[in-house]
C-alpha angles and dihedrals in degrees: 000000000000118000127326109274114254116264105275091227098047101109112243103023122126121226111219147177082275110042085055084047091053092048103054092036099252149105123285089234090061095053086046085055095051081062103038107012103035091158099069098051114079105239089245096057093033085046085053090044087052090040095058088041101058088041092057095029115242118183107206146295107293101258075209084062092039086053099059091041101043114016090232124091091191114236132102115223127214132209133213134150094201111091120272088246092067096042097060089050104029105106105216091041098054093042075054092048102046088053093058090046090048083056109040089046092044074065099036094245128146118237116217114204105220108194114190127187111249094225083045107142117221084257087059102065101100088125080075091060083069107108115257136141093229144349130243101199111207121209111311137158123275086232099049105104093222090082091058090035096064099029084058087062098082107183094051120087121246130184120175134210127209098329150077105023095238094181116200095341100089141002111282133191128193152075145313086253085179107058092033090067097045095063088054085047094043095045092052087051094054090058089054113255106157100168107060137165125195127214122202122194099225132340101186135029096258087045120192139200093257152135105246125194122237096255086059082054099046091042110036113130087243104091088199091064090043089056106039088050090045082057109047081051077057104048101031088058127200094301099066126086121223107213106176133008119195156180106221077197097229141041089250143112087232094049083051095057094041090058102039094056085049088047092051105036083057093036108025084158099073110105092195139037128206110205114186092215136040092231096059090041088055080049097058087040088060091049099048087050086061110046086049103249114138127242115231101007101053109021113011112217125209131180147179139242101038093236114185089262093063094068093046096049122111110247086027112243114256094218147161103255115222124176107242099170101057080038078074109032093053094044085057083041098054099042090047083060094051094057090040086051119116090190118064092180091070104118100246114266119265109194112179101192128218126274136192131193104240102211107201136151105278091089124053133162114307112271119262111273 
C-alpha cells in the first residue's frame, strides 16, 4: 500500500491523490476515478474517497493533470471587451451571464471570465493563453483583432454571440436585431410620430456623447447598432422625419440621461426617442422627468432588450423582448456540444432566437400640432 500519509494537521505538507489513497486503503488510480470516472467506483466507496478528502483538504485534481489525461481542462471561457464592473451590473449582461453559468454548472464546468481591452492590439491577447476547452464570445466589434484571433485556432471550439457576424465560420446565437427594431419603429410610426431621433449606445470601440451622421450608423463596426438602425429606417417609412441621431457614448442610465437632455435641448420638436437599449431609454425617461416634458404625452420613449427594470418602470417601457437568459444558456449549450461532437464537418450551428414587441405605457399618439 505505499507509505503511511502524512498527519493532516502537520504545517507544509501537500495532500494528494495518494495520500487520500493511503488513507482510505486503496489505490491512487481509484481516488483519481471518484474525480474523473465516478461512475466506476460503487457511492459508498466514492462517498468514503470525498469524505477523506474533505477531512485532510484537498484542494482538487491538478487541471494541469486533467489536461494531460484528458485533454480538457474543464472550463469554458468567455470573452468581452466591456470592464468587469460593468459586467457584473450591467442587466442584460448579467441575465447573459447567468445563462452561460446555468449551463456550465448543469455540466459541472467551470466557467473562466476573459476580459480583454477594446483598443487591445492582436499582440495583446495574452488573456487567451489562459487554459480553457473553448471560447463564448460575447458582442464585440467587427474591427476588434480577438474574433480572428480565436477563429484562427482551429482545433478550439468558438460560439459567438451577437457579434461579429462570424457566417459559417463558427457557431452564432442571437436575434433578428433588425426586425426587431422595425416593429418598435413601426409601432411608434402608426401612432403618428412623424419627428423622431434615435440614440445608440456606442458605435466604435472608444465611444463619445455626441451627435453621429447616418453614414457613422450604417457603417459602425457593431453589427448590433448597424441592424437595429437599418430597422427603425424600416419600420419609421418615408413619411417620418429623423431629427437627431446620437451615441449616448456608453451602455448606462447615466449615459441615457446625459444624451437625451443633449437630443432635446438641440431638437425640442421630436415628439418620439429610439433608444437601442432599455438602459439608455430609462435614462432618457429620467431626463425627460427632469426638464418637465411629459412621457407619454409629450415625447414617447421606446427601448430594447425587455430587462427586469423595463416592467417596473414608471411609466412602463414600451421594448423589443429578447430572451437574454436562454441567449446564455443555449451558446454554452451549444459549445458544450461542440467539444462533446464526434463529427468536425457539421456546419456550425446559427440559432436566431424569438422576439416580441412589449407594448407599455411609456409611448403614446403623437401630441396635437
Amino acid at each position: 500500500m505505499g507509505d503511511p500519509a502524512p498527519p493532516p494537521d502537520r504545517p507544509g505538507r501537500r495532500v494528494t491523490l495518494l495520500t487520500i489513497a493511503n488513507e482510505v486503503g486503496v489505490s491512487r488510480t481509484t481516488v483519481s476515478n471518484a474525480y474523473s470516472r465516478p461512475d466506476q467506483l460503487t457511492k459508498e466507496l466514492r462517498d468514503r474517497i470525498m469524505d477523506a478528502a474533505e477531512r485532510l483538504g484537498y484542494r482538487g485534481p491538478s487541471a494541469a493533470g486533467r489536461l494531460l489525461r484528458t485533454g480538457r481542462v474543464g472550463t469554458l471561457g468567455l470573452v468581452f471587451t466591456d470592464h468587469l464592473g460593468f459586467v457584473f451590473s450591467d442587466p442584460n449582461t448579467t441575465l447573459f451571464m447567468r445563462g452561460v453559468a446555468e449551463a456550465t454548472a448543469a455540466a459541472h464546468v467551470g466557467l473562466t471570465l476573459l476580459p480583454v481591452p477594446r483598443d487591445a492590439e492582436p499582440d495583446e491577447l495574452s488573456l487567451l493563453n489562459i487554459p480553457v476547452d473553448g471560447y463564448i464570445v460575447f458582442s464585440i466589434a467587427d474591427t476588434h483583432p480577438v474574433f480572428e484571433a480565436l477563429i484562427d485556432r482551429r482545433d478550439v471550439p468558438l460560439v459567438v454571440i451577437d457579434e461579429p457576424d462570424p457566417g459559417d465560420r463558427c457557431a452564432f446565437v442571437g436575434v433578428d436585431d433588425r426586425d426587431g427594431a422595425r416593429q418598435v419603429a413601426a409601432h411608434i410610426a402608426g401612432l403618428g410620430h412623424t419627428r423622431v431621433a434615435i440614440l445608440a449606445h456606442r458605435l466604435t470601440d472608444t465611444p463619445t456623447r455626441r451627435p453621429v451622421t447616418a453614414g457613422e450608423l450604417a457603417d459602425a463596426p457593431l453589427r448590433v447598432a448597424r441592424q437595429r438602425y437599418a430597422g427603425y429606417l424600416d419600420g419609421l417609412g418615408p413619411g417620418v422625419d429623423v431629427r437627431a441621431l446620437w451615441e449616448a457614448g456608453e451602455l448606462t442610465t447615466d449615459a441615457g440621461r446625459a444624451a437625451a437632455t443633449d437630443v432635446y435641448r438641440a431638437h425640442p420638436d421630436i415628439t418620439a426617442l429610439l433608444c437601442m437599449t432599455d438602459q439608455l431609454a430609462i435614462g432618457a425617461c429620467q431626463a425627460f422627468e427632469r426638464m418637465g416634458v411629459d412621457v407619454p404625452g409629450q415625447v414617447s420613449v421606446a427601448g430594447y432588450d425587455d430587462i427586469p427594470r423595463a416592467s417596473a418602470w414608471s411609466p412602463g417601457l414600451t421594448t423589443m423582448r429578447q430572451p437574454l437568459l436562454d441567449k446564455g444558456r443555449i451558446a454554452a449549450g451549444l459549445l458544450l456540444d461542440q467539444l462533446d461532437a464526434t463529427d468536425g464537418d457539421e456546419r456550425p450551428a446559427r440559432i436566431e432566437l424569438p422576439i416580441e414587441l412589449v407594448v407599455r405605457a411609456s409611448t403614446g399618439p403623437a401630441p396635437a400640432a
